[in-house]
N, C-alpha and C positions, 0 to 999 in steps of 0.2 A: 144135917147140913150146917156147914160154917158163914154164917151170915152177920153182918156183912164182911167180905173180904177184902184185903189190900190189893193193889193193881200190883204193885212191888212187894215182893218178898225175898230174905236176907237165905244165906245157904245155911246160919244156922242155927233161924225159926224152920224150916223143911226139912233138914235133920230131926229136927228136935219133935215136930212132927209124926215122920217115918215112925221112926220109932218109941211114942209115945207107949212105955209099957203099961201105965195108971190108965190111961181110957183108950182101950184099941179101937172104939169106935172113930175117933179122931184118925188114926191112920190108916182105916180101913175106907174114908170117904173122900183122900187124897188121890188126884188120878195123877201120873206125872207124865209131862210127853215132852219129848225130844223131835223139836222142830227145828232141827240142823239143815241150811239149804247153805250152799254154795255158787256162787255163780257162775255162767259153762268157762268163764277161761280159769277156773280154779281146779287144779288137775286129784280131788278130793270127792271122796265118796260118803255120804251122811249115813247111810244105810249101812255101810260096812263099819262105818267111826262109831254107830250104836252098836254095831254086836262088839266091837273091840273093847268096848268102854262105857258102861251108863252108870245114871242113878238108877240104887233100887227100886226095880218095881215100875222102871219108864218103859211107856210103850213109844213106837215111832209113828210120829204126826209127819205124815208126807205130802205137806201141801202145793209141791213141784207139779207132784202129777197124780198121785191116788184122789187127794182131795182136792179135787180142783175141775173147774168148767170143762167138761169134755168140747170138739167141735170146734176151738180156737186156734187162731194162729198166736194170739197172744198169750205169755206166761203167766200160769200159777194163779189165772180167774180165779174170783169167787164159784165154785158151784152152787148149786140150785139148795134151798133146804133139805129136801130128800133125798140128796147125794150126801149134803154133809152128815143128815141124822141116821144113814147107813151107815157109812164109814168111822163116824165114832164113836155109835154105837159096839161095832166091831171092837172095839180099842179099849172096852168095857167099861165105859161111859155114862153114868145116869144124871138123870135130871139133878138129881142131890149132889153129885160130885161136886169138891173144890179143885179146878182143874190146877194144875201150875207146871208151865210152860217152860222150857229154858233152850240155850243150843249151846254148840260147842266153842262156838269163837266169842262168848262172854255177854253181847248184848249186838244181834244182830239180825239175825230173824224168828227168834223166839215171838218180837212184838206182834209178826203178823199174825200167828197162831190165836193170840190174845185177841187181836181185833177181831178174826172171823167167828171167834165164839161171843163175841159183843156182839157182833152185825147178828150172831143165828141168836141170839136171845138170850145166852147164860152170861148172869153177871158175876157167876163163881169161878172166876179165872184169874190168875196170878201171874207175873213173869219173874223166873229166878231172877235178880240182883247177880249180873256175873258172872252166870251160866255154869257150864261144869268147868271152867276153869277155876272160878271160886269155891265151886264145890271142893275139887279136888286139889287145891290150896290150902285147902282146911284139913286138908287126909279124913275126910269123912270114906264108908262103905262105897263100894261102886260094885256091879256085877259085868259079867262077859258072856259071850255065847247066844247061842239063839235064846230068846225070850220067852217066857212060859206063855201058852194060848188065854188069854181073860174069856171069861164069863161074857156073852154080849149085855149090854147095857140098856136101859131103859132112854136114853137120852131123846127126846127129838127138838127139833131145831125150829125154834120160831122167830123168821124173818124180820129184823127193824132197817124195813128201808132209807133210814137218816143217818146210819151207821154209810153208808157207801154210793156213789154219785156217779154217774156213768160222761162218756165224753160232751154227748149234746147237750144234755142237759148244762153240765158247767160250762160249754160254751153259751149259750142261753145268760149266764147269768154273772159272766167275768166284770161288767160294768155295776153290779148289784155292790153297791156299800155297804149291807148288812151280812157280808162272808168277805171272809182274805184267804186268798189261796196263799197259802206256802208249798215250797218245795226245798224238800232234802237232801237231794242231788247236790254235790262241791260246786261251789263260789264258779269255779271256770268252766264248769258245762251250762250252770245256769245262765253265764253272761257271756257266753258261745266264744270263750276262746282257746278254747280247747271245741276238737271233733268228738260227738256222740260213740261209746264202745262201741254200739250196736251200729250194725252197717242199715246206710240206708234212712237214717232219721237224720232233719234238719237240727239244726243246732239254736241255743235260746231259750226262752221261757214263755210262759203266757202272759198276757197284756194283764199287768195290774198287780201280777204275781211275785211276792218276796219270796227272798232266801234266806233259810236257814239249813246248812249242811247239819247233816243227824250226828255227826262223832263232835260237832259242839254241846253237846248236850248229855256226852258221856265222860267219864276219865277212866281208865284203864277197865274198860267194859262193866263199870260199873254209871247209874245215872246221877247229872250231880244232885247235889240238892233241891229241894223242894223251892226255896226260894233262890236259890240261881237259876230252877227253870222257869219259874213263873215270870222272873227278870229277864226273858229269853223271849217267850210270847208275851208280855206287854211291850214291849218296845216294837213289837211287827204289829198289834193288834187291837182291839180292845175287849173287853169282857162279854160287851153282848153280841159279836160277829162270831157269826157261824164260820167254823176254820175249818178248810178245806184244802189234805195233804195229799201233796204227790211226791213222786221221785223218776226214779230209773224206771222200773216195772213191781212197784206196789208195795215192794216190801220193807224199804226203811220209813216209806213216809208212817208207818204203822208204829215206827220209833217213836216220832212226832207225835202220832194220836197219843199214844200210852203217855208220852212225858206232858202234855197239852193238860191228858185228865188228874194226870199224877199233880199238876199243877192249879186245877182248880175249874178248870173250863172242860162244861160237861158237853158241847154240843161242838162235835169235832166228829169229822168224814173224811176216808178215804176214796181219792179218785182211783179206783183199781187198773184200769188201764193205762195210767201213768204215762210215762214218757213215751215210751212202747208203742203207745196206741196216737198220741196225741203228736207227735214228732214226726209220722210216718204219712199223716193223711194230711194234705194240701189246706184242707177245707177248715181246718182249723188255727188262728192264728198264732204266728211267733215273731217278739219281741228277740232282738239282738243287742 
């Protein structure tokens, strides 16, 4: 096991990794997963873009729909631990793996992958810096075709409830000084002048909730530095409030967490039903 690991990883320390010939124990404890999601008006298939195209040796993390809350009208839940310790077990997965995450648009939904193996307990998880477009800027190996079947994995998942917040509960607690919600969502859906993609959800934010849009915290799908993001959440925050991300439906504010810890602030939570959920129900409040 590689202990401790970086939240961010470059494409060529994972190169350099893979194919470590001096210790194959090292790239034999690498798992890699391609947690490529697109959103429905993106006329793009993740599934088909990994057999076209991966890093060696990735398997596909489908947290759209394989890994994910059955039973929902809302996208791409959290599932239960024993859905997640199936499912990535399958993936070939052990408790000792150093996972490391990436997608294919550079720095977009690899974060959430990162988070939900945070929220199930493994702290050995990584996000490529850049994803395979950095990879494959680098003309590092890449393979095609269908993927060979892994070994199942010993992995199981041990739930940290302060990894993830559900809607009542944050509404319960929007007036609490000791948490800042932020949201990742663009400047003009947060401040409802622009109409929500999704049909059907009010427009606005939550009472008390800043903005920070998630591609200020990247440049060319890479994150920027360490202290430009820490200069990012102090100016929303302070060191000892409990930060608490949302977005559209779950997946950039997961940007946020990752750049939050990559920043120095260990006690950071995503609200998983996000906009989604919060936008749609009457019952809970919006600021315009």
């Amino acid at each position: 096991m590689i202990s401790p690991v970086n939240n961010i990883v470059s494409a060529a320390w994972l190169n350099q990794q893979l194919f470590n010939t001096s210790d194959p124990t090292i790239s034999a404890s690498i798992v890699v997963l391609d947690a490529s999601m697109f959103m429905p008006d993106v006329p793009r298939d993740p599934q088909q873009e990994f057999i076209d195209i991966r890093i060696p040796t990735a398997r596909f993390f489908d947290f759209n729909h394989q890994i994910a809350a059955p039973n929902t009208d809302l996208p791409h839940m959290l599932p239960s631990a024993d859905l997640f310790t199936t499912e990535v077990a399958k993936l070939g997965v052990n408790n000792s793996s150093h996972v490391v995450i990436y997608d294919s648009q550079g720095m977009f939904s690899a974060p959430r992958g990162w988070w939900m193996f945070k929220a199930m307990g493994h702290d050995n998880v990584s996000v490529l810096d850049g994803g395979l477009p950095a990879w494959l800027a680098a003309g590092y190996a890449t393979q095609t075709g269908a993927p060979q079947v892994n070994p199942v994995g010993d992995f199981c998942a041990q739930f940290r409830a302060n990894w993830v917040i559900d809607a009542d509960t944050l509404c319960q607690k929007l007036d609490d000084t000791n948490l800042q919600v932020i949201d990742a969502r663009p400047t003009a859906r947060f401040l409802a002048t622009v109409k929500e993609p999704r049909v059907g959800l009010r427009s606005g934010h939550m009472p008390n909730a800043k903005s920070l849009p998630f591609d200020e915290l990247l440049m060319n799908g890479h994150f920027l530095p360490v202290e430009q993001l820490k200069s990012k959440f102090d100016a929303l925050s302070t060191n000892d409030q409990r930060l608490i991300f949302s977005c559209g439906s779950g997946v950039t504010a997961c940007i946020l967490a990752l750049a939050a810890q990559e920043s120095g602030r260990d006690n950071v939570t995503v609200y998983d039903g996000s906009w989604t959920e919060w936008g749609a129900n009457e019952k809970y409040p919006v600021v315009k």
